[in-house]
TORKOL-4160 file (C-alpha; in steps of 0.2 Angstrom, whole numbers, padded with zeros to 4 digits, m for minus):
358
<pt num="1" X="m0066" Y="m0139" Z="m0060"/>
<pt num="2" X="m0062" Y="m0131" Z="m0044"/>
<pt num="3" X="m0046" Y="m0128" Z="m0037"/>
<pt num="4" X="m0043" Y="m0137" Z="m0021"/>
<pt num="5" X="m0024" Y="m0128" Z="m0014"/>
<pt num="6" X="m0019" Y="m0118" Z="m0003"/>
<pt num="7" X="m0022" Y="m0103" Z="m0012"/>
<pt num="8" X="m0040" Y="m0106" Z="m0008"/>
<pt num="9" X="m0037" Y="m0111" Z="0010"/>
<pt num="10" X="m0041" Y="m0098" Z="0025"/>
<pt num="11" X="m0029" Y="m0087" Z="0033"/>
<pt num="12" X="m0027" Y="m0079" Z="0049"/>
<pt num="13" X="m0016" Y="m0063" Z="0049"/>
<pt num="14" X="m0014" Y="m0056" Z="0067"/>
<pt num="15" X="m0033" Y="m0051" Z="0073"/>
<pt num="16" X="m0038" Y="m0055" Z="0054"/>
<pt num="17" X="m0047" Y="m0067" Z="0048"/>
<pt num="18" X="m0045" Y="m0071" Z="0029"/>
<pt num="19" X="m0056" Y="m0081" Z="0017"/>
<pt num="20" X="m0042" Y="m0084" Z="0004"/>
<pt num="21" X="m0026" Y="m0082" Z="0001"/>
<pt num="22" X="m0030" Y="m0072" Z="m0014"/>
<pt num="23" X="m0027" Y="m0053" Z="m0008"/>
<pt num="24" X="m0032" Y="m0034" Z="m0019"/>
<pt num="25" X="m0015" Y="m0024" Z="m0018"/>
<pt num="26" X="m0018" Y="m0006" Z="m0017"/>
<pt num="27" X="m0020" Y="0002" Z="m0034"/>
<pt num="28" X="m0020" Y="0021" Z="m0035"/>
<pt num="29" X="m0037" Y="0024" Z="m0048"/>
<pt num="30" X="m0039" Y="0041" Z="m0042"/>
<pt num="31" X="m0058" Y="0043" Z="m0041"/>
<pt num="32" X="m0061" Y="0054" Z="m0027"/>
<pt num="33" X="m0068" Y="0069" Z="m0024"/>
<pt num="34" X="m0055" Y="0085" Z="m0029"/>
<pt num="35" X="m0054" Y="0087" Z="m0008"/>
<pt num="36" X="m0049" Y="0069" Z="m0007"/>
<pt num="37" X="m0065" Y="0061" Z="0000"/>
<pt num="38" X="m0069" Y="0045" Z="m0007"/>
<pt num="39" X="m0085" Y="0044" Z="m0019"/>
<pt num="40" X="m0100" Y="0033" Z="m0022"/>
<pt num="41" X="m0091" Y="0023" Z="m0034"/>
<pt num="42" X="m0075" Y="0020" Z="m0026"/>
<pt num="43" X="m0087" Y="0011" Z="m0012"/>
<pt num="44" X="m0095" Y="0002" Z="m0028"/>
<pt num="45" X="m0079" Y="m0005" Z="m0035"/>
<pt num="46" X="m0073" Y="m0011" Z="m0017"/>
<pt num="47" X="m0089" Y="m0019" Z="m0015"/>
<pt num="48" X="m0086" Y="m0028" Z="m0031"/>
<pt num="49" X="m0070" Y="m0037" Z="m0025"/>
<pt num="50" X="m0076" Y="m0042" Z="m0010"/>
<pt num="51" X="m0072" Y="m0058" Z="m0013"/>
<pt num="52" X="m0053" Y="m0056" Z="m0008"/>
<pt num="53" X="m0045" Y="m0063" Z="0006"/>
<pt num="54" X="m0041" Y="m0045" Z="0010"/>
<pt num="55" X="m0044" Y="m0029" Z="0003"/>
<pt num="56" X="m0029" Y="m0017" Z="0003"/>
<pt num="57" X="m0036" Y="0001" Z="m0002"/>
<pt num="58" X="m0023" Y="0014" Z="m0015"/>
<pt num="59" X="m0014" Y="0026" Z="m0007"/>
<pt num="60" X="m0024" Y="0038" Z="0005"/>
<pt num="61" X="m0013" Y="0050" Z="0012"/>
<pt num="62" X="m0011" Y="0058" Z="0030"/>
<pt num="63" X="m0011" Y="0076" Z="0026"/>
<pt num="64" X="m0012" Y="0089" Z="0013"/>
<pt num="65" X="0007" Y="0091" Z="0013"/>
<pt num="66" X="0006" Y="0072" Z="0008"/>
<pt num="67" X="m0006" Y="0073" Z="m0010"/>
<pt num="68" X="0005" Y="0063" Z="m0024"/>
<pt num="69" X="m0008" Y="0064" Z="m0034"/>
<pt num="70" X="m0026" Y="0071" Z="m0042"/>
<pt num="71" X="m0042" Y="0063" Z="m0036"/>
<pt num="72" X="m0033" Y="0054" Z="m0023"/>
<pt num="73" X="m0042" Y="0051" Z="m0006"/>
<pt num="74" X="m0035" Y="0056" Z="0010"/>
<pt num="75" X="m0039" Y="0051" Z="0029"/>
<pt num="76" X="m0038" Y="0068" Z="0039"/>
<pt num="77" X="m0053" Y="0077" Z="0035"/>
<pt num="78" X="m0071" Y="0073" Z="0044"/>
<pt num="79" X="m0078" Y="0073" Z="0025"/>
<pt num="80" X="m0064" Y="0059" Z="0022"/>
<pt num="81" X="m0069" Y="0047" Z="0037"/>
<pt num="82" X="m0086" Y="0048" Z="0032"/>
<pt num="83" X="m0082" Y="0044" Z="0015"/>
<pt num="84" X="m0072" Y="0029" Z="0018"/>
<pt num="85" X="m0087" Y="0023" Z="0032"/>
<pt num="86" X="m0096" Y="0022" Z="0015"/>
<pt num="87" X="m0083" Y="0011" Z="0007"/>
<pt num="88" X="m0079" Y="0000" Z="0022"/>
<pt num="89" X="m0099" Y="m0002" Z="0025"/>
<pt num="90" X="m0102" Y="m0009" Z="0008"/>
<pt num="91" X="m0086" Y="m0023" Z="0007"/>
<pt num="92" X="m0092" Y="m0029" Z="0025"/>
<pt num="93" X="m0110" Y="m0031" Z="0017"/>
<pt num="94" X="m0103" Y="m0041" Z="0004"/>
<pt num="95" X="m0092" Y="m0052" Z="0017"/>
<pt num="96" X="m0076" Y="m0044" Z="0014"/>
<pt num="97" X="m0062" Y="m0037" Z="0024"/>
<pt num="98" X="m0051" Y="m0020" Z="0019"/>
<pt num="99" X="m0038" Y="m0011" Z="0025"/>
<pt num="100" X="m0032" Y="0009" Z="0025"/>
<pt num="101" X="m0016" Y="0010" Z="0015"/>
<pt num="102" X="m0009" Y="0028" Z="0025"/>
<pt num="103" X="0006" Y="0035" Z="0015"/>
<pt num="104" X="0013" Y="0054" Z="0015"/>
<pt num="105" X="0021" Y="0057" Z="m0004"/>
<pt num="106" X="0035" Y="0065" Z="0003"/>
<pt num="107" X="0047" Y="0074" Z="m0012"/>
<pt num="108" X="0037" Y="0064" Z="m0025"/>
<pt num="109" X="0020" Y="0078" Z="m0027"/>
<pt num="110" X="0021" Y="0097" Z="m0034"/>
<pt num="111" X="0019" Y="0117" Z="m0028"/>
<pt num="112" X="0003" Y="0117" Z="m0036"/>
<pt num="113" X="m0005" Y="0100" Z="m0028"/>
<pt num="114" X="0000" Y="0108" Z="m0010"/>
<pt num="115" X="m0007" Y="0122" Z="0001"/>
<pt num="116" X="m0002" Y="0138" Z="m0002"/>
<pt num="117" X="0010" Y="0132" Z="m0016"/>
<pt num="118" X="0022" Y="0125" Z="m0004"/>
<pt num="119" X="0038" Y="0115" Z="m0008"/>
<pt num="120" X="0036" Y="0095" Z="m0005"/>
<pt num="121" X="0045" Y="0091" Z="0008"/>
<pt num="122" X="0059" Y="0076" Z="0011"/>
<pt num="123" X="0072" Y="0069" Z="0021"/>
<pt num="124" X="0085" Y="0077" Z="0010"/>
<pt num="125" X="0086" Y="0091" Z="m0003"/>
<pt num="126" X="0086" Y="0081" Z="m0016"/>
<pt num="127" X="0078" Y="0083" Z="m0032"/>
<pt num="128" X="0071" Y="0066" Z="m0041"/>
<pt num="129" X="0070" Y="0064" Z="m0059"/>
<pt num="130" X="0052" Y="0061" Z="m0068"/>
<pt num="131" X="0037" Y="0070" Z="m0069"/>
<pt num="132" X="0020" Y="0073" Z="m0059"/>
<pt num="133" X="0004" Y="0078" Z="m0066"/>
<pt num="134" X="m0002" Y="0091" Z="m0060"/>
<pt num="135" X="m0020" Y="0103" Z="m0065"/>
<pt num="136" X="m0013" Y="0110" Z="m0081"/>
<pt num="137" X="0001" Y="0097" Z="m0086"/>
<pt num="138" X="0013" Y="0086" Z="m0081"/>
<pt num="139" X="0028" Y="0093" Z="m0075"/>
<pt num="140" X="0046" Y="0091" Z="m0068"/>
<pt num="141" X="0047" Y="0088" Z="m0050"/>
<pt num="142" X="0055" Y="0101" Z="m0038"/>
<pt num="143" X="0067" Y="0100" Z="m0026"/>
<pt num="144" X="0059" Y="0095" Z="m0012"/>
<pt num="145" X="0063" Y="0103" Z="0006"/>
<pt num="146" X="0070" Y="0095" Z="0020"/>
<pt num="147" X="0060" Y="0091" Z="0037"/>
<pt num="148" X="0068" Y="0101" Z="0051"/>
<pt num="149" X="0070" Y="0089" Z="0064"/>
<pt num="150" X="0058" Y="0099" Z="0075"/>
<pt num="151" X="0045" Y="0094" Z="0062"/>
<pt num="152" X="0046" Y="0076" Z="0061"/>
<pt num="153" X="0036" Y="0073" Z="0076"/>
<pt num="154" X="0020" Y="0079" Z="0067"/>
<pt num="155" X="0024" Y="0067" Z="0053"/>
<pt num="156" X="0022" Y="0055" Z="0067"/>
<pt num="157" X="0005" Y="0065" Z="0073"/>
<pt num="158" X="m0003" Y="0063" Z="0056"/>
<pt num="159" X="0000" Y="0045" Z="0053"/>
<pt num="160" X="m0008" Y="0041" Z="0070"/>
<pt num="161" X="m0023" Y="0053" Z="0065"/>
<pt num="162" X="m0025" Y="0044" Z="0048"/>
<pt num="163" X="m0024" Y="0029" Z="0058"/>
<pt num="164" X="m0037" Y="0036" Z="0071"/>
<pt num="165" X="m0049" Y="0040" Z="0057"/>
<pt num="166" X="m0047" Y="0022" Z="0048"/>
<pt num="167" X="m0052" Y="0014" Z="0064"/>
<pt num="168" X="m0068" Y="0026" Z="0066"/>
<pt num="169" X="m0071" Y="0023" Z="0047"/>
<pt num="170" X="m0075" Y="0005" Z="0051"/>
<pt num="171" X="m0058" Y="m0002" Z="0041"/>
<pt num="172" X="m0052" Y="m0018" Z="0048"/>
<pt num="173" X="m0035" Y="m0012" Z="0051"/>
<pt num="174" X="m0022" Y="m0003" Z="0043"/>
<pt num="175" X="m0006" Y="m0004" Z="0030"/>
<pt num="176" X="0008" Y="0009" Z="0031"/>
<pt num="177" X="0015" Y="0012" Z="0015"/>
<pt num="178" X="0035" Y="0013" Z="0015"/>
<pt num="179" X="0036" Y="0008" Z="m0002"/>
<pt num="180" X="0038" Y="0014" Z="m0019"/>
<pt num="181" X="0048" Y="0030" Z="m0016"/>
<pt num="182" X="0035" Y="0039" Z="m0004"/>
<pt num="183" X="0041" Y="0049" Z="0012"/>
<pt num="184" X="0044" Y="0033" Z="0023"/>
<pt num="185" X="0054" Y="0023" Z="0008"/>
<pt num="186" X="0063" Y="0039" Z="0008"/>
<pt num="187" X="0070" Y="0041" Z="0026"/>
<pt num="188" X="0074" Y="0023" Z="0023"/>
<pt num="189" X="0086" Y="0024" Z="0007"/>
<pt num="190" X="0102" Y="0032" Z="0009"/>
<pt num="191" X="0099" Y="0037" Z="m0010"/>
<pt num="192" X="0088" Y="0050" Z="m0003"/>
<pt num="193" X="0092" Y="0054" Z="0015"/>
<pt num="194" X="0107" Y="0061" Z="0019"/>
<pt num="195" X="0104" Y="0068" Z="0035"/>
<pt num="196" X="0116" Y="0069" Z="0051"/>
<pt num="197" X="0103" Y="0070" Z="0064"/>
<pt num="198" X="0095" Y="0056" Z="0074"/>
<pt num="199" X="0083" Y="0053" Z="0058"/>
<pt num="200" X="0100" Y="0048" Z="0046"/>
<pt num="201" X="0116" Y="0040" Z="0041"/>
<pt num="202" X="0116" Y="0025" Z="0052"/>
<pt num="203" X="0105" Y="0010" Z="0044"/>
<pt num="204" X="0093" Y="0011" Z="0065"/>
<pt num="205" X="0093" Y="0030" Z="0062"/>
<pt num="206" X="0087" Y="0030" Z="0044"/>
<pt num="207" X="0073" Y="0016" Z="0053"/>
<pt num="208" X="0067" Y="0027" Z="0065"/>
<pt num="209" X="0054" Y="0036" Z="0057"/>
<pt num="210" X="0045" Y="0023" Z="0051"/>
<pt num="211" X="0045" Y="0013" Z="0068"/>
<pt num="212" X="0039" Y="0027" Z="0075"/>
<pt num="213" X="0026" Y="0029" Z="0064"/>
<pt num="214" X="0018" Y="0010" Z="0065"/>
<pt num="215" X="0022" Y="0011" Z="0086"/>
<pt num="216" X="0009" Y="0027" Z="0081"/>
<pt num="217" X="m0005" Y="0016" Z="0071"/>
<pt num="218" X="m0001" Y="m0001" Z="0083"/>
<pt num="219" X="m0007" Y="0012" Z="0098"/>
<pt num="220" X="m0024" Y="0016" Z="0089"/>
<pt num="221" X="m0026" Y="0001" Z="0083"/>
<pt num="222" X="m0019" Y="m0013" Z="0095"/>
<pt num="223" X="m0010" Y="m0028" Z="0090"/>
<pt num="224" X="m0012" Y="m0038" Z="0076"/>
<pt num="225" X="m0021" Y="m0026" Z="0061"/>
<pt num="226" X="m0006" Y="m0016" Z="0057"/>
<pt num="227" X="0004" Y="m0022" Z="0042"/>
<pt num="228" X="0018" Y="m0013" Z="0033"/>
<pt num="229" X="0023" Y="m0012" Z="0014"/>
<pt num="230" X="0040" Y="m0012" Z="0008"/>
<pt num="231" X="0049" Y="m0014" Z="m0011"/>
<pt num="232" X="0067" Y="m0018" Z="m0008"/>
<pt num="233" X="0073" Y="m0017" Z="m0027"/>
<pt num="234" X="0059" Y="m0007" Z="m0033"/>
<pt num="235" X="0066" Y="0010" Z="m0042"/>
<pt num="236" X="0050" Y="0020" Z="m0043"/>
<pt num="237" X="0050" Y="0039" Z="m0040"/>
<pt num="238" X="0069" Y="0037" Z="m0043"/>
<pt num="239" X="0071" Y="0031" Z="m0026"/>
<pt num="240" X="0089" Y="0020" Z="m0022"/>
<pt num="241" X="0097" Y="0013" Z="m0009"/>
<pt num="242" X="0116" Y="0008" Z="m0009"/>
<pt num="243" X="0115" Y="m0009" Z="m0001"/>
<pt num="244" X="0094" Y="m0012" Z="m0002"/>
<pt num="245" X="0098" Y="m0031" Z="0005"/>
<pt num="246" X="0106" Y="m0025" Z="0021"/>
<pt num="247" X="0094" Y="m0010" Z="0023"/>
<pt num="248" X="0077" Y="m0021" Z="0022"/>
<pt num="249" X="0083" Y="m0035" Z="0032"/>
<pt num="250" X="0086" Y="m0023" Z="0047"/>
<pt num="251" X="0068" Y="m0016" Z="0042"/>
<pt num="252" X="0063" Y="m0035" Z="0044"/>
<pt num="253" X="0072" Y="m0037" Z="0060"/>
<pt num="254" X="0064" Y="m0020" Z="0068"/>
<pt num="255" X="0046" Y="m0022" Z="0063"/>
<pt num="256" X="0045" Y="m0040" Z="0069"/>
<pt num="257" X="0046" Y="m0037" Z="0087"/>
<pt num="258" X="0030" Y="m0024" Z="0086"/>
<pt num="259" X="0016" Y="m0038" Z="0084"/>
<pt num="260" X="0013" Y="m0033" Z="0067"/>
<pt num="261" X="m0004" Y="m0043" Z="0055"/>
<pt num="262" X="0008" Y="m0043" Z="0040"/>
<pt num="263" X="0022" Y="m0037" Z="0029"/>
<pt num="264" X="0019" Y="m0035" Z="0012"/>
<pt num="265" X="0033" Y="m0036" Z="0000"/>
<pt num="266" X="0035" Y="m0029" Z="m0016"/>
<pt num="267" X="0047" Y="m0039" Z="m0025"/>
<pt num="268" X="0043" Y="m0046" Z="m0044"/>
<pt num="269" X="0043" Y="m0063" Z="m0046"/>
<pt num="270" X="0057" Y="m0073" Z="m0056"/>
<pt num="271" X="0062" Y="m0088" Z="m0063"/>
<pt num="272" X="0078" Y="m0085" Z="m0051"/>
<pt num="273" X="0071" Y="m0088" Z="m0035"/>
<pt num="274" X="0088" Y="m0088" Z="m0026"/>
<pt num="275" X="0088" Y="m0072" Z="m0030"/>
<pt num="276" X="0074" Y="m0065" Z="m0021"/>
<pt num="277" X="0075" Y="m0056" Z="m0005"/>
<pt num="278" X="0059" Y="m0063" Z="m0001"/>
<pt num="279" X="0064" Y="m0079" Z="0006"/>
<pt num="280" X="0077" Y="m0069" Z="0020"/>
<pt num="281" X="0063" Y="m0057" Z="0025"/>
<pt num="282" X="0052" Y="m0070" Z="0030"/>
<pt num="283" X="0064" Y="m0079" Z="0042"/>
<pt num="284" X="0069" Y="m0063" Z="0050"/>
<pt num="285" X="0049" Y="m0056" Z="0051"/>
<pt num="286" X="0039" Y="m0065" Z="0065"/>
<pt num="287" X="0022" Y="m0061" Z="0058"/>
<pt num="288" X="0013" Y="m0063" Z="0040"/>
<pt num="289" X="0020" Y="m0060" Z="0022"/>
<pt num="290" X="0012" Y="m0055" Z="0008"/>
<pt num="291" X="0022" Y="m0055" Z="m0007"/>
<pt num="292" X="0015" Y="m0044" Z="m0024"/>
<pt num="293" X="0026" Y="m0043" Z="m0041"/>
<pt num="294" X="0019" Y="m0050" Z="m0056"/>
<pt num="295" X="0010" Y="m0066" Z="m0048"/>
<pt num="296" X="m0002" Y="m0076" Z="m0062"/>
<pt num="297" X="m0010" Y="m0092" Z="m0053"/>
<pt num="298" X="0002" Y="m0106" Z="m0055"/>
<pt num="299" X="0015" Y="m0094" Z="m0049"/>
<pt num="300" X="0006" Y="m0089" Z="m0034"/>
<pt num="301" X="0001" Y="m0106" Z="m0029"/>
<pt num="302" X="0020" Y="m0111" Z="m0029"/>
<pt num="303" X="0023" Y="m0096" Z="m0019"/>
<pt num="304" X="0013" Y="m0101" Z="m0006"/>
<pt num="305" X="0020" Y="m0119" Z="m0006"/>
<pt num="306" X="0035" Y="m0115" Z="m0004"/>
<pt num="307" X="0033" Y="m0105" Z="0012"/>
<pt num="308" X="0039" Y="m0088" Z="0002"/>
<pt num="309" X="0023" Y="m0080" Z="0010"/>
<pt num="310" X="0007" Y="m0083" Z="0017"/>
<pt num="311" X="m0003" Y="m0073" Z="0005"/>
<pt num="312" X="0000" Y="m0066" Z="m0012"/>
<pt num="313" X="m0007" Y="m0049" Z="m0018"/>
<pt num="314" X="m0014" Y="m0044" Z="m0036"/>
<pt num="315" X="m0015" Y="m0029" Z="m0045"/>
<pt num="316" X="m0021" Y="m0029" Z="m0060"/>
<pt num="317" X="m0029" Y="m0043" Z="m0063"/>
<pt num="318" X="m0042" Y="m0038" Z="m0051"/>
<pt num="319" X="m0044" Y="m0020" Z="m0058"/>
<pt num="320" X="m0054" Y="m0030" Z="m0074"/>
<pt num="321" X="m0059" Y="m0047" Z="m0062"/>
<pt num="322" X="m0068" Y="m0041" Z="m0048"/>
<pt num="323" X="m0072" Y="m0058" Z="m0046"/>
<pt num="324" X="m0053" Y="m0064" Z="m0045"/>
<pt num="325" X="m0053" Y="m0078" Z="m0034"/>
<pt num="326" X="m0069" Y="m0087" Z="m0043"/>
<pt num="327" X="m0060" Y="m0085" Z="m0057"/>
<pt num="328" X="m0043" Y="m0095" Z="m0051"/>
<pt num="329" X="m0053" Y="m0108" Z="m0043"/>
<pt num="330" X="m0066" Y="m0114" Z="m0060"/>
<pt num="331" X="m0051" Y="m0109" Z="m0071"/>
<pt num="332" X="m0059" Y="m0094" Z="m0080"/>
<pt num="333" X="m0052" Y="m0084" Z="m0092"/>
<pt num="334" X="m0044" Y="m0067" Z="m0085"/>
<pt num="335" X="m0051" Y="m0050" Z="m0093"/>
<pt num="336" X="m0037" Y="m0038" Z="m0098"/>
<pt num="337" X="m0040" Y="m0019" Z="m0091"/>
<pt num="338" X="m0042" Y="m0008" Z="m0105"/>
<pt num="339" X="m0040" Y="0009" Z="m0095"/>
<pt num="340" X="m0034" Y="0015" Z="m0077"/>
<pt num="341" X="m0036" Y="0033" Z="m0076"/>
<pt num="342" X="m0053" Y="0039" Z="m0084"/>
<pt num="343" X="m0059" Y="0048" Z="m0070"/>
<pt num="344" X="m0076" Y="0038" Z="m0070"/>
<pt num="345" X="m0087" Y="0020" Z="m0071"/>
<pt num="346" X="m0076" Y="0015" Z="m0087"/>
<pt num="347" X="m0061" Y="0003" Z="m0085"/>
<pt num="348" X="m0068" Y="0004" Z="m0066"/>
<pt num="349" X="m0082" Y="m0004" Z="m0062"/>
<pt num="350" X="m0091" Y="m0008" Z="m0080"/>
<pt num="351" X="m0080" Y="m0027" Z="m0077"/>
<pt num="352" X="m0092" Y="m0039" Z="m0080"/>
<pt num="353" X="m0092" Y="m0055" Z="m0068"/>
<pt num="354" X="m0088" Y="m0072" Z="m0076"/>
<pt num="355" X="m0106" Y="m0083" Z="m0077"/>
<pt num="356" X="m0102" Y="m0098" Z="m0072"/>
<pt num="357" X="m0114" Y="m0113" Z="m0081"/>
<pt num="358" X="m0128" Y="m0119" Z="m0072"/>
């Protein structure tokens, strides 16, 4: 039987016209090339799960001093715009629509994953706990090096280049990722940047960074096909923040005058619901929200009617449905991914589609 909801029902974002309410969040898989340009089957398994509302590619970084990870893709080389053309080429021919996610790693990479063995580099001097795998093994992060103010400028450059080469790549806009303890979560947090220039202390100066960095993509790409990512509560990479309530409300306050598609929260649902922070962003945020944390379908379609968000975005489940939203609407059974990481076609795009009856 097919589901009649909202869920189902068609959604403009800004410039963007969605199908569904039923969006891919960004998974990092890393299948690239070792340079960072995207392969053959990365454009295969986009393809496959066309059938989103949106498409929201894993973390492509700005530069080299951004790599987090092995086999991850970037946006700064001519070999990576035309790699992503590939990609974006193949979703549009299967009647989908897909953003760039640009992020910069910030602190969170390693010596060896960088040019000339450099120190990752941060807001602050501060060393996060965890590990990063690198080439031979994984191994304890480093204590990063903090950005002369001189240099933040050209953080600014490179997300406007990434930017620049998303819209030539033939993406349909672009998602900049300030979540999830990356460099723009990081200027964010007071956990991790304790600067006294103009780029910390002060809730607007700790902002300024990332407003400065969408006011870069928003000048590439217009109004309307820039969205931004955010986790509030979300300790990944060791990232903190002494009062994350205050802090992401004044996010939600700044980003909603720039005439942004979306913002797409990170928070994981619960049975609490007064709890969540998701409710406050949304009155303060004059645009889209997509929310992402945990969302089965019952979940998601209460989401969505009670005007938490517009859209909800899916992580796993689509990495073994490529055929997600068919699945919800007929309710089908979901497949469970058996592997995330093998480098190649298994666990990536060896998922079968459901066959519905004739």
């Amino acid at each position: 039987m097919f589901q009649s909801t909202q869920l189902f029902s068609p959604l403009r974002l800004g410039e963007l016209n969605l199908k569904n309410r039923i969006l891919m969040a960004p998974m990092t898989r890393n299948r690239a090339h070792a340079d960072g340009t995207p392969s053959g089957l990365m454009a295969e398994h986009y393809a496959q799960r066309a059938g989103a509302g949106l498409i929201i590619t894993e973390m492509t970084v700005v530069s080299e001093m951004g790599v987090a990870y092995l086999s991850a893709p970037g946006l700064y080389r001519d070999s990576h715009r035309a790699g992503w053309r590939q990609v974006t080429e193949r979703v549009h021919e299967a009647g989908g629509l897909i953003v760039a996610q640009i992020a910069h790693a910030g602190r969170v990479s390693h010596p060896s994953l960088l040019p000339g063995d450099s120190l990752p580099v941060a807001p602050s001097p501060i060393r996060p706990a965890g590990r990063v795998y690198t080439r031979s093994r994984p191994q304890p992060f480093e204590t990063p090096r903090a950005l002369d103010s001189s240099e933040i400028p050209s953080i600014v450059t490179e997300f406007a280049l990434a930017s620049r080469m998303a819209f030539e790549a033939g993406f349909d806009g672009v998602e900049l990722h300030a979540a999830n303890g990356y460099l723009l979560d990081q200027f964010l947090r007071d956990g991790t940047n304790q600067r006294t220039d103009s780029y910390g202390g002060s809730v607007a100066n700790r902002l300024r960074l990332l407003l400065e960095s969408v006011g870069s993509a928003v000048a590439v790409w217009g109004q309307g096909r820039v969205g931004v990512r955010i986790s509030p509560f979300n300790p990944f990479k060791d990232i903190a923040d002494s009062n994350p309530r205050s802090t992401f409300a004044a996010v939600a306050d700044a980003l909603s005058g720039m005439n942004l598609a979306y913002l797409h929260v990170v928070e994981p649902v619960t049975p609490q619901q007064g709890d969540r922070l998701t409710p406050e962003l949304r009155r303060r945020f004059q645009g889209g929200v997509i929310v992402n944390g945990g969302f089965d379908l019952a979940l998601a379609e209460d989401a969505i009617h009670r005007g938490e968000a517009d859209a909800i975005s899916f992580g796993a489940p689509f990495m073994a449905n490529p055929d997600l939203p068919t699945r919800f609407a007929h309710n089908l059974p979901l497949a469970v991914p058996d592997t995330f990481y093998t480098g190649g076609a298994r666990g990536y795009t060896d998922y079968p589609p459901h066959r519905l009856a004739a």
